[in-house]
N, C-alpha and C positions, 0 to 999 in steps of 0.2 A: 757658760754656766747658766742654768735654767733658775728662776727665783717664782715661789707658789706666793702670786699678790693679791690675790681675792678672796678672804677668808668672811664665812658667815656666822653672824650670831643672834639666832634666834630665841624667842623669849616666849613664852606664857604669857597673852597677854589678860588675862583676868587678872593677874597681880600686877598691885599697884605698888611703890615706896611710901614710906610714912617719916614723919618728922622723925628728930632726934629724938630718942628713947626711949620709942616702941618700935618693940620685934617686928622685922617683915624679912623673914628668914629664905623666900624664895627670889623676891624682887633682890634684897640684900646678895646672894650668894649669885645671880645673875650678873651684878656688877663686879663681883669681886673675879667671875670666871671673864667677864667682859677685858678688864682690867688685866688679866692674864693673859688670854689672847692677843690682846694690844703688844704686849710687849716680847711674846713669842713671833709675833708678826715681823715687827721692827728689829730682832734681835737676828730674827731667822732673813733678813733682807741689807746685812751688815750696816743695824743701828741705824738703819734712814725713818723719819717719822712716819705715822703713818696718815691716810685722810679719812675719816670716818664720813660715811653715808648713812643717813636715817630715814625713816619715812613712820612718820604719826606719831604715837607714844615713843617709838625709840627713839626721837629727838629729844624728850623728855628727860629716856633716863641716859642719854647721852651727856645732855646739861648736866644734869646732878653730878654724873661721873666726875666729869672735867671740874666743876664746882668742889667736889670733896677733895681733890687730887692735888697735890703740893702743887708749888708751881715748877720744881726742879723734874717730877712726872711728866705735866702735861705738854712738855719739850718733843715727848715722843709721839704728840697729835701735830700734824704742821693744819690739818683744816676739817672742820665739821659741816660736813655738808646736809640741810636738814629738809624732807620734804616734807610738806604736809602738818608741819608740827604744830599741835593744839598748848601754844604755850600756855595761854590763858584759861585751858579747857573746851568747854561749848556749850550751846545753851543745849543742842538738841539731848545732853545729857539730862535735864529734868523732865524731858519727855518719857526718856528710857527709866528715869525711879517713879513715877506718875504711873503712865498709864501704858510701860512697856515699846516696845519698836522691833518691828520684822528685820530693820535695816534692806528693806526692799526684797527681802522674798515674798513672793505671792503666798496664796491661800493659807499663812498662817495666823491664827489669831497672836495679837502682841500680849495680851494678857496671859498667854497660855507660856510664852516665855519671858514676862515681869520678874517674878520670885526669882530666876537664876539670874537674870543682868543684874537684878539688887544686888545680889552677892559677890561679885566679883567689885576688886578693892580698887581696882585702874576704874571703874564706872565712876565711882566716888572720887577718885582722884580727879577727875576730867570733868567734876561739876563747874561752872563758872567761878572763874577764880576773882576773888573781890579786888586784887590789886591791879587787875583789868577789865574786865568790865563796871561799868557804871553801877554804886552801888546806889542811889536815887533813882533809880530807872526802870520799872516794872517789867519783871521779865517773863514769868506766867503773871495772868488775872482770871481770878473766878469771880462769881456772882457778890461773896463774901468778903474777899482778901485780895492780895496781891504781892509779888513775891519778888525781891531784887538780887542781887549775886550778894547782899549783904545779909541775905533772910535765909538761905541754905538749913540751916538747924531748926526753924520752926516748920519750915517746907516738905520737911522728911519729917515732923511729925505729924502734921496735918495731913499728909498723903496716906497715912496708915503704916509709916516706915519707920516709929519713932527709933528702932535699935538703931539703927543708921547716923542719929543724931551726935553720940558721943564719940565711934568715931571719927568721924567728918572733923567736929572740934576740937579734940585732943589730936589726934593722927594726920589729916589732912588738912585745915587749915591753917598751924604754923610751917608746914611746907608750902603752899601756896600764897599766904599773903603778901608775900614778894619773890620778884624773878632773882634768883641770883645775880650776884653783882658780876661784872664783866672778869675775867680771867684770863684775857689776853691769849687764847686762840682764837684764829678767824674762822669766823661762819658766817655759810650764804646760807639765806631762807628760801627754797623755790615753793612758791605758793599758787595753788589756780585763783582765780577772781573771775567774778560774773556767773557762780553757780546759785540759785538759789538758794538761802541756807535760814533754817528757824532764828527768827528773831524776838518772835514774843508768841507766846501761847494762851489762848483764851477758852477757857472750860466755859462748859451751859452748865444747867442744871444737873445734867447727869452725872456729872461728878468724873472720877479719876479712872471711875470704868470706861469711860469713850474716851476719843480720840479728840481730840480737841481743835480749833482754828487755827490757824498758822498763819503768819503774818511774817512775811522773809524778807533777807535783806542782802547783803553782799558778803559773801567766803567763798570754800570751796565746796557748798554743798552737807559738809559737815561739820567742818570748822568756823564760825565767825571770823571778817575782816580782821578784826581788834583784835582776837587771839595770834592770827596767824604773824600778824605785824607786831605784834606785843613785843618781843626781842629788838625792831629797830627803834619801837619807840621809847625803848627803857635806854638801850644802851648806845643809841644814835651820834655821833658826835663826842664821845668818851674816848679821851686820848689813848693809844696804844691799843686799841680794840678794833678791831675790823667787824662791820657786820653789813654785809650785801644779800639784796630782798634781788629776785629773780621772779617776778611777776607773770605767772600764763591764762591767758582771760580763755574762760570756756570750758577750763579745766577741772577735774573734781577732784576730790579727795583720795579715789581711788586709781581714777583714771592716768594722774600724773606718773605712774608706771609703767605708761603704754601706749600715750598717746604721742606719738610720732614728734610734735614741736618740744613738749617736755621732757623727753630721750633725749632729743638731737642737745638741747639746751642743759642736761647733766649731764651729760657725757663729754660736752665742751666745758663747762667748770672743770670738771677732774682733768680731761687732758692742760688746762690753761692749770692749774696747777701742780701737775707734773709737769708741765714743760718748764714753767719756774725752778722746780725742784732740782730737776734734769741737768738745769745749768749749772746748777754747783755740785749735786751730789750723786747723780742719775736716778736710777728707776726706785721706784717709790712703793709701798705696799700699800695695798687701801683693803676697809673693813666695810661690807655692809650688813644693815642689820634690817631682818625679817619677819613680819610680823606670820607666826603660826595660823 
């Protein structure tokens, strides 16, 4: 008998989740078809759990899923495997509500696509999150001011963004102010390190129209250190919780898709736990999830 183990679930990723009790009707109906899936997967593979794969934001809303889901549910995940994931958000996010970002295509002005990155609600979601990064710690500085993951609402007003203000603090920061609590499925974090990645942002005089100084530090490029470890430093050491960091120096945010040592290295998690699985209950369905 043949069994279909690789099932994909791709998302929009402009939308972001929002706290409890405000609408987010596309993020929302994403988890709930996510959540369907899963259990079509499992059900259609005679009840065996399955291992979810993420990469960026899908580890995101993979947490939350696993977070909202009973614990009698989440029996039907045996492992979350998470690449890349910006738990804590990133700083290079106030770059993109400031003063825009190509994300490395050539010859486009980032100002010229500012106004659409403001709008998409995952941008906002992915500001630096104050329950991990330092919020004494100056993360842009202008001439004037200076701005820490604890300043986000006056940041979006002073940049010319105030609409952004209210929901950032109603919508996004009682989701962010802390990581959810552990849940007792295990997950490995495969993260790059040694890619350059924004650490503080210093404007001149010209303001939010140029491009500003960059002063970098350690992540993948896109993600900060601290974000990307944010999961084992919350839940590190918490009885009944598994969580293993899977470290690749060199590697970036995007690259961990393609680069030969980061393949060879999730492809050996998943087989190392189906072969676990294997011993007691055989072949395993796994899910990954796609960023559009």
């Amino acid at each position: 008998m043949w069994f279909l183990t690789l099932f994909g679930a791709p998302y929009d990723f402009r939308y972001g989740l929002a706290a409890d009790g405000h609408p987010c009707d596309v993020a929302s109906d994403f988890l709930d078809d996510l959540k369907t899936l899963i259990e079509s997967a499992s059900d259609s593979n005679g009840g065996r759990p399955v291992i979810l794969v993420s990469h960026s934001l899908g580890g995101l809303f993979a947490l939350h899923l696993l977070d909202r889901a009973p614990p009698s549910w989440r029996k039907r995940v045996k492992h979350l495997i998470a690449l890349s994931a910006p738990w804590g958000g990133s700083i290079e996010e106030m770059l993109t509500f400031a003063s825009g970002t190509t994300l490395g295509v050539p010859l486009v002005d980032p100002l010229l696509v500012r106004e659409e990155q403001r709008s998409s609600s995952s941008n906002l979601w992915l500001m630096p999150s104050p329950a991990v990064f330092d919020g004494a710690r100056p993360i842009v500085v202008t001439p004037n001011a200076s701005y820490s993951s604890a300043d986000i609402v006056r940041f979006l007003g002073d940049i010319g963004f105030p609409e952004g203000a209210r929901p950032y603090e109603t919508r996004i920061l009682p989701l962010v102010e802390r990581l959810p609590p552990p849940f007792g499925v295990p997950v490995t974090c495969v993260v790059g390190s040694g890619v350059d990645t924004a650490e503080t942002l210093f404007y001149g005089e010209g303001g939010w129209d140029e491009q500003p100084e960059v002063a970098y530090g350690d992540g993948d490029g896109t993600v900060n250190m601290v974000s990307l470890m944010a999961l084992q430093s919350a839940w590190g050491g918490v009885k009944n919780q598994s969580i293993k960091v899977i470290e690749i120096g060199g590697v970036s945010h995007t690259s961990i898709l393609k680069d030969e040592i980061a393949l060879d290295a999730i492809i050996g998690e998943v087989s190392s736990i189906n072969s676990e699985i294997s011993s007691m209950i055989g072949e395993v369905s796994s899910i990954k999830f796609e960023r559009l």
